[in-house]
SELO-750015 format. One record per residue (C-alpha): x, y, z; residue number from 1; chain. Coordinates in pm, whole numbers. Last residue first. Layout:
        u        v        w   seq   mol
        X        Y        Z   NUM     A
...
# end
This chain:
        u        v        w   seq   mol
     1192    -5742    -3407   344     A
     1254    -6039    -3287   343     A
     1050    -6117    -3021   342     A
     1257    -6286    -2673   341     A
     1427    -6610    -2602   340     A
     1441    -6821    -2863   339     A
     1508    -7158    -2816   338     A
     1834    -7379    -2877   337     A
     1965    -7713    -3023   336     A
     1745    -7681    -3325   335     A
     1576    -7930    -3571   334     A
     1236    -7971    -3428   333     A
     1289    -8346    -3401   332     A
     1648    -8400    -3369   331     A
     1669    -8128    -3058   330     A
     1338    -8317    -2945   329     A
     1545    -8631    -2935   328     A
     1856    -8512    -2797   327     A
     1693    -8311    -2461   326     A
     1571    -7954    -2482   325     A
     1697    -7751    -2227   324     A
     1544    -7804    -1825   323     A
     1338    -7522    -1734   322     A
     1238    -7686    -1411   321     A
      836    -7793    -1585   320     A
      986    -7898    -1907   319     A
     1219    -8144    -1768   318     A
      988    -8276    -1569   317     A
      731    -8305    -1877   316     A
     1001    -8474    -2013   315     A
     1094    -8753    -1771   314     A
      736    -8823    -1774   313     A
      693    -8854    -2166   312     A
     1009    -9066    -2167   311     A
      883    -9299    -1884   310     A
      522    -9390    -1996   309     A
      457    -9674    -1815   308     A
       82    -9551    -1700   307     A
      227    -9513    -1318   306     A
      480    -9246    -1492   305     A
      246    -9088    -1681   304     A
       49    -9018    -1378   303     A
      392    -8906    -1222   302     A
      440    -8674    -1482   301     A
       99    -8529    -1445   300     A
      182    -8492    -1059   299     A
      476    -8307    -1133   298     A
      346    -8050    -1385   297     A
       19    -7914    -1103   296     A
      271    -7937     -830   295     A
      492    -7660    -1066   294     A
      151    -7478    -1145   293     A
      113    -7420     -753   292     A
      471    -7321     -661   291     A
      422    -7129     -936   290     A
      128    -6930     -809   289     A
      256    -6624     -640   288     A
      408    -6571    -1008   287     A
       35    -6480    -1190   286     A
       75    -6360    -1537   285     A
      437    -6406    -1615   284     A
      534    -6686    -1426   283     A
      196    -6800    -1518   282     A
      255    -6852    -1876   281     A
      650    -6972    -1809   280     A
      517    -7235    -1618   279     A
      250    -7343    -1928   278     A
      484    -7276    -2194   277     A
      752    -7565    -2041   276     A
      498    -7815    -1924   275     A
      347    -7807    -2301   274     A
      662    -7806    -2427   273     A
      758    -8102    -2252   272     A
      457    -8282    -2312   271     A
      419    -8212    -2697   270     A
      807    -8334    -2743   269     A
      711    -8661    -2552   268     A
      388    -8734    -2678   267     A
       73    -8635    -2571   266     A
     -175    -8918    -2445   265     A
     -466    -9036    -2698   264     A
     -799    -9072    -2621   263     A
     -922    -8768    -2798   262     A
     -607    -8576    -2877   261     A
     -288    -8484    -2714   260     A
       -6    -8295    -2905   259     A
      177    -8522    -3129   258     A
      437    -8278    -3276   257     A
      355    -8194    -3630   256     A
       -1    -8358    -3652   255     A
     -151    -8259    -3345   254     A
     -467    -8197    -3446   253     A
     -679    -8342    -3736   252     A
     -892    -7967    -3746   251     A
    -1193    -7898    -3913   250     A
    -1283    -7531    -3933   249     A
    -1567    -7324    -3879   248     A
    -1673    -6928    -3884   247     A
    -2054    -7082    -3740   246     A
    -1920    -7016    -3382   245     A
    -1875    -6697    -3390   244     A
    -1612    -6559    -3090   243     A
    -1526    -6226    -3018   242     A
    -1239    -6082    -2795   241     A
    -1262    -5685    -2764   240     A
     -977    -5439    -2786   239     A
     -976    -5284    -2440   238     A
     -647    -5420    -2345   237     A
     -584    -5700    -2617   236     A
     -236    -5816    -2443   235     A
     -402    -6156    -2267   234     A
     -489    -6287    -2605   233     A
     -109    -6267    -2696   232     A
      -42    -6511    -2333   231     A
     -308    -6736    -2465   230     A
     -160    -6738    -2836   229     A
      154    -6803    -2745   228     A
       34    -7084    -2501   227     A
      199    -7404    -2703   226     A
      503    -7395    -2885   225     A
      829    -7153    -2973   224     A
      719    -7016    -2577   223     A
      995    -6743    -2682   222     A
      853    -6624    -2940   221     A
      548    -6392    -2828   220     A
      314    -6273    -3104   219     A
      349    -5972    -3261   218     A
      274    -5602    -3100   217     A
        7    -5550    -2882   216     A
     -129    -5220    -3007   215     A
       -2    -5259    -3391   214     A
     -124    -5596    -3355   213     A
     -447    -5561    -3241   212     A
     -515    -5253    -3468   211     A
     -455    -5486    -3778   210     A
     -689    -5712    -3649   209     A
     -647    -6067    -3526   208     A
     -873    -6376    -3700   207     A
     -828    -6732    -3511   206     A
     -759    -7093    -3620   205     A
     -491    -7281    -3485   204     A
     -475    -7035    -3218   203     A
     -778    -7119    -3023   202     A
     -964    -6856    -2878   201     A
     -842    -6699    -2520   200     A
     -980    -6599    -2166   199     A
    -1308    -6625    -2256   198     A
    -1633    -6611    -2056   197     A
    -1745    -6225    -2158   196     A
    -1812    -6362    -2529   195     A
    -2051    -6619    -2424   194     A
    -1966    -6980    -2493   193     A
    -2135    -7119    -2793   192     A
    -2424    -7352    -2786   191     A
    -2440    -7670    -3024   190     A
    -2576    -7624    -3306   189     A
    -2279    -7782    -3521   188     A
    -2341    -8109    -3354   187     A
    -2119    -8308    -3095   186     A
    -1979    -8214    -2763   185     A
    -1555    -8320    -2727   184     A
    -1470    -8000    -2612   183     A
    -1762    -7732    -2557   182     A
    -1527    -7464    -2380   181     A
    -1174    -7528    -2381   180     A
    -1019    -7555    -1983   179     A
     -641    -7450    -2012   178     A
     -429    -7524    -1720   177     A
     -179    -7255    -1611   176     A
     -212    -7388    -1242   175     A
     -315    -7039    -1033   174     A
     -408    -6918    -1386   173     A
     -684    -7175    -1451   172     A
     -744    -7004    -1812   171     A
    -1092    -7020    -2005   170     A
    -1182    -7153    -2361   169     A
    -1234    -7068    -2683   168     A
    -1521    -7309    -2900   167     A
    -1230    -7589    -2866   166     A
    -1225    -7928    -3063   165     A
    -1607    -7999    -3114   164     A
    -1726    -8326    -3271   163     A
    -1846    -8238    -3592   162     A
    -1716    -8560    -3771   161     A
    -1554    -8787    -3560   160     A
    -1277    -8732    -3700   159     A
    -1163    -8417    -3848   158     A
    -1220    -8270    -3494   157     A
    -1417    -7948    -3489   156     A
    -1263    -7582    -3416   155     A
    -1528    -7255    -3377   154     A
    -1449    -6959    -3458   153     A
    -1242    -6672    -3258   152     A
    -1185    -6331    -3328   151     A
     -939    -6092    -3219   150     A
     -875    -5734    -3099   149     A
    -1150    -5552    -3247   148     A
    -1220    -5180    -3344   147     A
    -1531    -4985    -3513   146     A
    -1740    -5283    -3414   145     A
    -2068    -5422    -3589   144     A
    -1875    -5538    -3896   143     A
    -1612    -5790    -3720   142     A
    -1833    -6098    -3701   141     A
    -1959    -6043    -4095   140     A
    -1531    -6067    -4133   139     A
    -1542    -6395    -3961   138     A
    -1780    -6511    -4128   137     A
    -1620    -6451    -4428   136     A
    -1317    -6621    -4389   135     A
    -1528    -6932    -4279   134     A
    -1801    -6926    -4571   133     A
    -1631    -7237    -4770   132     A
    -1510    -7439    -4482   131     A
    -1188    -7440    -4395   130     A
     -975    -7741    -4357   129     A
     -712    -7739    -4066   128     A
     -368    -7947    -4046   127     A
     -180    -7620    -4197   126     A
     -321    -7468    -3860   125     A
     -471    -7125    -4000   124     A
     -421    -6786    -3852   123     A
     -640    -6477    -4033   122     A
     -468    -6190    -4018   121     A
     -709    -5824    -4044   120     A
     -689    -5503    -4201   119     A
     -528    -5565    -4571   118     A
     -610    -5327    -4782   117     A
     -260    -5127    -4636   116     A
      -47    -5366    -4792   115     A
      301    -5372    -4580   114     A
      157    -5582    -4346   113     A
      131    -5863    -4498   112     A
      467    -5951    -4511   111     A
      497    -5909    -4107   110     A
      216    -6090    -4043   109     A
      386    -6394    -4209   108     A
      716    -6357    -4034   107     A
      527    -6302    -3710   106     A
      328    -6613    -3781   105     A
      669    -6816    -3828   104     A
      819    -6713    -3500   103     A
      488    -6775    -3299   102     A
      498    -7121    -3400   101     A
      872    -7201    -3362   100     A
     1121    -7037    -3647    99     A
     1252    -7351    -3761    98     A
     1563    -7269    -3928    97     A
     1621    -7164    -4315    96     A
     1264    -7014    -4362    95     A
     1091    -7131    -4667    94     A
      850    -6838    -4734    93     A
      575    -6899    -4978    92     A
      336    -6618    -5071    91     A
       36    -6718    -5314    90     A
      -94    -6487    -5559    89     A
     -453    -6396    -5666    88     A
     -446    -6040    -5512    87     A
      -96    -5935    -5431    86     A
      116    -6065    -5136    85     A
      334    -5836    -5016    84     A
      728    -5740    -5000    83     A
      766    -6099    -4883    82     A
      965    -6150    -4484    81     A
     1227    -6382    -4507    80     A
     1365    -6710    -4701    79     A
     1148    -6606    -5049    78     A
      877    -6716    -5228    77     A
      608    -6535    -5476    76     A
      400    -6789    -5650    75     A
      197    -6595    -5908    74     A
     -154    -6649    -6049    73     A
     -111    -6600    -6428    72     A
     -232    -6311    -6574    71     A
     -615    -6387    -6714    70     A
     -740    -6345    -7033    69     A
    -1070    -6472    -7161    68     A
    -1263    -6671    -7413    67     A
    -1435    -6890    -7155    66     A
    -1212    -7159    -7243    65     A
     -890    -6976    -7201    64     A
     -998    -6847    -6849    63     A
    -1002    -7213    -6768    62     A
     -664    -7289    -6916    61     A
     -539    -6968    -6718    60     A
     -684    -7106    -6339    59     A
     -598    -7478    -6446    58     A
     -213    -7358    -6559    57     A
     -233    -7147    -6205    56     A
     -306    -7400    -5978    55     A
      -50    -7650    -6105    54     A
      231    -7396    -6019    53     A
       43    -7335    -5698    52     A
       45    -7727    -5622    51     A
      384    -7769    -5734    50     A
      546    -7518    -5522    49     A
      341    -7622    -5209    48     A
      464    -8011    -5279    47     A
      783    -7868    -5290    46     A
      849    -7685    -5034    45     A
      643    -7949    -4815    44     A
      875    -8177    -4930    43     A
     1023    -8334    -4604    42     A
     1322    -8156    -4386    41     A
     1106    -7886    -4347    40     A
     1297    -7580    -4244    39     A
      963    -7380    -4068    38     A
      789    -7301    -4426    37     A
      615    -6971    -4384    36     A
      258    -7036    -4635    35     A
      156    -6712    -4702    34     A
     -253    -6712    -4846    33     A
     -400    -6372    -4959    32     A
     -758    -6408    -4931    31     A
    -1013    -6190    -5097    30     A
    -1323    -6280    -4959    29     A
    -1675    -6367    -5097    28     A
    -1676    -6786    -5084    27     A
    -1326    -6891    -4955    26     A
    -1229    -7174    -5247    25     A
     -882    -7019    -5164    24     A
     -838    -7119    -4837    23     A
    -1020    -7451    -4923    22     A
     -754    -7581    -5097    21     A
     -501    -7438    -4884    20     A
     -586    -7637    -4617    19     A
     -581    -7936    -4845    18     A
     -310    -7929    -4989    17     A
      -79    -7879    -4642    16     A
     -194    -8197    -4540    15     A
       53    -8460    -4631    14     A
      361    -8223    -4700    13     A
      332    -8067    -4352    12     A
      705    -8147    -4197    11     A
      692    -7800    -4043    10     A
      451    -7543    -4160     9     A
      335    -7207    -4057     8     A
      -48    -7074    -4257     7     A
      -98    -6680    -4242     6     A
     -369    -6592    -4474     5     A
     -417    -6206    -4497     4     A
     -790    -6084    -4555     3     A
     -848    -5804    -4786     2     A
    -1085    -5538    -4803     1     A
# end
C-alpha cells in the first residue's frame, strides 16, 4: 500500500528541499511525493527540478557500486493533473495561476487518484520536515479501523525545538475562532488531546483516506487560505477523526504569507484572509452567529489598530465585510480574483 504525498508551493525555493528530503527518507512506506507549484514567481520549479534530477544520478551511481541496476527515478511534471505517480518517481505540477491552498491539494489528490494502491493522502506544508517514522505512523494509526476519515499528528515549531504547534484543536463556532490543543507546551511526551475533543487536525500536516474523499468530496476552494481544512473536517459524517501524536512534524510556519507565530502578529495578507475564511466558516456552519464572529473581527482590528498597525487593521476589516482583495495582496498572491466554488 501506497501513501500519496501532496506538498502545494508558492514562493518555496528555500525550504522546499528539505521537506522533501525527509519525505522520501520515510522509514517503511512507499511514498509518492507531488509537489503542485502555485505560479512561483521564484525558482521553486527549478530548484525542485534540480534536486530530483540530482536525486536520481546519486540513487543510480549508488546502485552502480553495489553491482546493481536500477531505472532511473523519474521526474514526471506537467501544468494539470499527472496520470500517476509511480513508485520511486516524483510528480511536479507547475500550475500557471495560483490555485489557493485547497486548489493545489485537489490537483494533487486528483493525480493520485487514479492508482488504485494508493488508499490514503498525506498533506504536507512545504515549510514542514518529517521525521523518519511519520508516514508510517500514521498508517500503524489507521490499522485498527476498517474505515477512517482523517488523521492527525502532532505539529512542533522548528524553533524552539519541540515546542508544540497544534496537537488538533477545537472550534468556537459562535466566533469562528480556532483554539489548538497543547500550543506552545514543550516535550514530545506531552499529553495528546482525546480523539472525541476535536473539531479539526491541522492541515499542514494531516493523512485523509481514500473513502474520505470519495464521501466528502475535495477540499473547499473558495476560502483559497485558512479554514479549508476545518470546514473539510466538518464533512467526515461517521468517518472517524484520529489523532497520534508520535506521527510528527516540524513546522517554521507561516512562511508564504506571514501567518502569526509565537510572538509575532500576522501580517496583512494573513489577517485578511484569516478574517475572510473565518466569517465565511460560520456563515456556513452556524449563521445566527455572525453578528457575533463579525464583533469578534472588529475588535481584533481595533487592537491592531491601538498597537499602530494600520494596514493589518484596515485589512482584517476588509476581510471581515467581504471586501475584494486590495493592491498589495493582489501583487502578492498574484491574482486579482478568488475562486468561488470546487472545480470539478
Amino acid at each position: 500500500m501506497a501513501i500519496g504525498v501532496v506538498i502545494v508551493t508558492y514562493n518555496a525555493q528555500d525550504i522546499i528541499i528539505d521537506c522533501l528530503q525527509s519525505v522520501v527518507a520515510s522509514l517503511g512506506v512507499d511514498v509518492r511525493p507531488v509537489v503542485i507549484d502555485n505560479g512561483s514567481t521564484d525558482q521553486t520549479v527549478a530548484v525542485v527540478e534540480s534536486w530530483a534530477k540530482q536525486r536520481s544520478q546519486s540513487l543510480q551511481s549508488n546502485a552502480a557500486e553495489e553491482g546493481q541496476t536500477l531505472a532511473a527515478p523519474e521526474l514526471i511534471k506537467s501544468t494539470d493533473a499527472l496520470p500517476g505517480v509511480p513508485s520511486n518517481a516524483i510528480g511536479l505540477i507547475a500550475s500557471s495561476q495560483n490555485l489557493g491552498f485547497a486548489g493545489g491539494v485537489n490537483l494533487g489528490i486528483r493525480s493520485l487518484m487514479v492508482l488504485p494502491e494508493i488508499d490514503s493522502f498525506w498533506i504536507l506544508n512545504p515549510d514542514c520536515v518529517a521525521e523518519p517514522k511519520t508516514a508510517s505512523r500514521l498508517l500503524e494509526k489507521t490499522a485498527k479501523y476498517k474505515e477512517y476519515g482523517i488523521v492527525g499528528g502532532r505539529v512542533f515549531y522548528s524553533e524552539p525545538k519541540h515546542m508544540i504547534q497544534s496537537d488538533g484543536g477545537k472550534v468556537n463556532f459562535w466566533t469562528g475562532t480556532c483554539i489548538p490543543f497543547n500550543m506552545t507546551k514543550v516535550g514530545r511526551s506531552t499529553i495528546p488531546p482525546q480523539e472525541c475533543e476535536l473539531d479539526y487536525v491541522s492541515g499542514a500536516h494531516m493523512l485523509v483516506s481514500r473513502k474520505f474523499v470519495e464521501r466528502a468530496g475535495l477540499m473547499p476552494e473558495e476560502y483559497f487560505l485558512y479554514y479549508e481544512e476545518i470546514d473539510w473536517c466538518q464533512r467526515r459524517g461517521d468517518l472517524a477523526l484520529l489523532f497520534t501524536s508520535n506521527a510528527a512534524v516540524h513546522h517554521i510556519g507561516g512562511y508564504t504569507v506571514g501567518s502569526a507565530k509565537i510572538n509575532k502578529r500576522p501580517s496583512p495578507i494573513a489577517a485578511y484572509f484569516m478574517a475572510r475564511s473565518r466569517i465565511m466558516f460560520v456563515l456556513k456552519y452556524r449563521p445566527m452567529a455572525v453578528p457575533f464572529a463579525l464583533l469578534y473581527c472588529v475588535q481584533k482590528a481595533l487592537r491592531h489598530l491601538v498597537h499602530g498597525h494600520q494596514q493589518t487593521a484596515r485589512e482584517v476589516l476588509r476581510g471581515t465585510f467581504g471586501f475584494g482583495l486590495s493592491k498589495d495582496i493582489q501583487r502578492i498572491i498574484g491574482r486579482s480574483k478568488l475562486p468561488t466554488q470546487i472545480r470539478s
